[in-house]
C-alpha positions in Angstrom: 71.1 110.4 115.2 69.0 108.3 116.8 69.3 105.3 113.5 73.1 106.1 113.6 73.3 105.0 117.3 71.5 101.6 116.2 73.5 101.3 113.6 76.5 101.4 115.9 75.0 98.9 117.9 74.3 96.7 115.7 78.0 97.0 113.7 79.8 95.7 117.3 77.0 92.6 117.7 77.9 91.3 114.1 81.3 92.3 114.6 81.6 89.3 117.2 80.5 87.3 114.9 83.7 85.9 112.4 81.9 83.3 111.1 80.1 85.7 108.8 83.2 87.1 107.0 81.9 87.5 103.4 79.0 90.0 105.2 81.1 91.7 107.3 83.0 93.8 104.9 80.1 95.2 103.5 78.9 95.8 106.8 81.9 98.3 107.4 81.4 99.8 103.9 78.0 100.7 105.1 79.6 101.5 108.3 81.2 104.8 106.7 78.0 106.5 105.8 76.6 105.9 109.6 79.4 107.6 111.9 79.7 111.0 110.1 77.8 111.9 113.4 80.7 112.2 115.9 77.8 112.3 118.9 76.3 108.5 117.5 79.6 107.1 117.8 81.5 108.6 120.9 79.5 106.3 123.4 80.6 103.6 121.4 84.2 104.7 120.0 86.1 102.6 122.3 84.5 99.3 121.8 84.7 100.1 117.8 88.0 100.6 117.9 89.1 97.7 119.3 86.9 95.3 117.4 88.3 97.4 114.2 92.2 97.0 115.4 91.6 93.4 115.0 90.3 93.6 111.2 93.1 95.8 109.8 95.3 93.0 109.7 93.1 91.0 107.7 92.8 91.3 103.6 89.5 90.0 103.5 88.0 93.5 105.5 89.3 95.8 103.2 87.3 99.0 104.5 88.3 98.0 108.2 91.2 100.6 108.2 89.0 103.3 106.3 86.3 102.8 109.2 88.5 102.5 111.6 90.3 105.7 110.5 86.7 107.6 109.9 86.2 107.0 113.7 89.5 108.5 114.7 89.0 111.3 112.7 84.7 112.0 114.4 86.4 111.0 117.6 89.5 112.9 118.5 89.6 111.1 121.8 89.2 107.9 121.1 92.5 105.9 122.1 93.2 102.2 122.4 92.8 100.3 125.9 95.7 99.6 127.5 94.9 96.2 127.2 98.2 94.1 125.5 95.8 91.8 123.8 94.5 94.7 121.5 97.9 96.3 121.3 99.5 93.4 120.4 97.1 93.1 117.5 97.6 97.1 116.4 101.1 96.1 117.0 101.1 92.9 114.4 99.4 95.1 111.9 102.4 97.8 112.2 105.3 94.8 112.1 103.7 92.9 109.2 103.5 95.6 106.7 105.8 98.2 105.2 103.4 99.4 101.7 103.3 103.7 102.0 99.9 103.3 100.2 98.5 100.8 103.3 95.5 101.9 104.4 95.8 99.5 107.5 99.6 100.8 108.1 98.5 104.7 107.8 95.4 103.9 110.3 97.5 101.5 112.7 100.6 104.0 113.0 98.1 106.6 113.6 96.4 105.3 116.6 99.4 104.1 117.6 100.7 107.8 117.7 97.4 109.3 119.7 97.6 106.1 122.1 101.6 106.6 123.2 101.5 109.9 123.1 98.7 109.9 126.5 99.9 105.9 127.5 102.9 105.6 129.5 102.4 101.8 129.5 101.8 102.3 125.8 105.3 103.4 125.2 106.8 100.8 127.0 105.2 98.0 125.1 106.2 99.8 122.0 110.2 99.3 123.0 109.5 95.7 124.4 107.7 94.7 120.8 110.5 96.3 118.8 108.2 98.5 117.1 110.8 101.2 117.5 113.0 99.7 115.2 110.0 99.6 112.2 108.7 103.1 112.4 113.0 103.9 112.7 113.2 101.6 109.2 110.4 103.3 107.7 112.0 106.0 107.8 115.2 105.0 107.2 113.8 103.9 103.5 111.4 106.0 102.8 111.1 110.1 102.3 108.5 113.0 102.1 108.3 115.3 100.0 105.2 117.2 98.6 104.4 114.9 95.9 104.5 112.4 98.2 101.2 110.2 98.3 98.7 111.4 101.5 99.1 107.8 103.0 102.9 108.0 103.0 102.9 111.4 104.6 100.7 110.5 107.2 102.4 107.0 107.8 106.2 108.7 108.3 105.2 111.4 110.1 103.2 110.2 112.2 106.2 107.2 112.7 108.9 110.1 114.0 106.3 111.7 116.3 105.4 108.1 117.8 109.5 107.7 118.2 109.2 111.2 119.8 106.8 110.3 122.6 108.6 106.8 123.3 112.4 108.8 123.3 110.8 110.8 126.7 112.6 107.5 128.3 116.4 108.6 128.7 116.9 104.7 128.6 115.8 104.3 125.1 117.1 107.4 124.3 120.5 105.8 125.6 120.5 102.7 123.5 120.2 104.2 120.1 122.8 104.2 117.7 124.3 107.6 115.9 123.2 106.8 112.4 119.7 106.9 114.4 120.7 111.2 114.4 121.0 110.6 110.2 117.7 109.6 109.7 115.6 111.7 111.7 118.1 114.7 110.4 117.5 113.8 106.7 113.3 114.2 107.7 114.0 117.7 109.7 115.5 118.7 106.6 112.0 117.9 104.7 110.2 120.4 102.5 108.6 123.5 104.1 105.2 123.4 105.3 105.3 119.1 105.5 104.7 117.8 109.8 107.3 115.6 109.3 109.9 118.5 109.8 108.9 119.4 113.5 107.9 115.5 114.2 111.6 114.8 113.7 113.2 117.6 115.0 111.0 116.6 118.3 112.2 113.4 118.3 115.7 114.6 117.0 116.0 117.1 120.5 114.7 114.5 122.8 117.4 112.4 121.6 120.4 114.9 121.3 119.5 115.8 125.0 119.1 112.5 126.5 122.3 110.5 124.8 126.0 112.5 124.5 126.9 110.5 121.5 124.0 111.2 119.3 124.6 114.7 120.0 128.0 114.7 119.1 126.7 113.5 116.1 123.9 115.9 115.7 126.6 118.8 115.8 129.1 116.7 113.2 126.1 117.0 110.4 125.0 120.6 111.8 122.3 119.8 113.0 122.1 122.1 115.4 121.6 124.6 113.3 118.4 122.6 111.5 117.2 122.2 114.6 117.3 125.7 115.9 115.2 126.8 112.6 112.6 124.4 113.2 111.6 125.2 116.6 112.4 129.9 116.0 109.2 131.6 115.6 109.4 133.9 113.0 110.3 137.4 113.8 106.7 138.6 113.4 105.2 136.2 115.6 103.9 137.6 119.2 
């Protein structure tokens, strides 16, 4: 434990340093094999984060989002800062690309996902950077299924459950068009067993409850009814 912790140390001092690009990817490669240890790396999960969010969006650091997402998973606490330079950077990774097999997109949206759904503040830059309208696209293009790739799973449902925390605001909720109600429908409607189902139908009911139209919509595709077998327990269920 006590090497990982050095380790750790030592991965944010060279991380500071840019210059040294052609080291620093095999840095982070190296990087996977020291935070298996969730203790080593939970004094220091905050700083790495950070320093990582800035690397996803580069192609030269190719095991950025991989170390970045090894950390999230040893760390189920660690969130981003709400600091707008580093979320404007998670943000620019999420804008710039729209490839299901993205390691940086899967790792970006996923932060993104554990930070709005704590951050108030978090939510609202979200709807001020337009970043609704890119998860709502990805969506919109792409579907789940259970052949679908692990990356594109993660990626779109983790995209309706961020659009689930930000549609708590009845004023976002209130600008949305009703082909908005199509989209998340067609991903409640996903195969059985997939998270996608009950991510949409969250952000499907926030919707529906917050904005008349979209729920006159909701009931023209019966939707209702898709919605009131996602959230019944079975009958056996205590």
């Amino acid at each position: 434990m006590f090497f990982c912790v050095c380790f750790n140390k030592y991965l944010l001092d060279f991380l500071d340093k840019q210059d040294k690009e052609s080291m620093i990817d095999d840095l982070l490669a190296a990087g996977m094999n020291f935070t298996l240890d969730s203790t080593s790396i939970s004094q220091h999960g905050l700083e790495i984060t950070e320093k990582l969010v800035g690397l996803c969006g580069n192609p030269v650091f190719k095991k950025a989002p991989l170390l970045l997402n090894r950390v999230l998973e040893r760390c189920p606490n660690t969130l981003l800062a709400e600091d707008k330079g580093q979320f404007a950077s998670l943000l620019k990774v999420i804008k710039s690309q729209s490839d299901m097999q993205s390691d940086s997109l899967s790792t970006a949206v996923k932060l993104l996902t554990r930070t709005t759904a704590n951050s108030v503040q978090a939510r609202k830059w979200v709807v001020k950077y337009n970043i609704v309208e890119k998860l709502v696209s990805l969506l919109e293009v792409n579907s789940v299924t259970k052949e679908s790739s692990k990356s594109a799973v993660a990626i779109l449902s983790n995209a309706a459950l961020t659009c689930a925390h930000v549609f708590q605001d009845e004023s976002v909720c209130k600008k949305q068009e009703p082909e908005i109600v199509d989209i998340f429908l067609k991903h409640a409607k996903a195969d059985k067993g997939l998270a996608i189902q009950q991510n949409a139908a969250i952000a499907l009911a926030r919707l529906a409850t917050q904005n008349p139209a979209l729920l006159d919509r909701l009931r023209q595709l019966r939707g209702l009814e898709v919605l009131h077998s996602r959230f019944s327990l079975p009958e056996n269920s205590s």
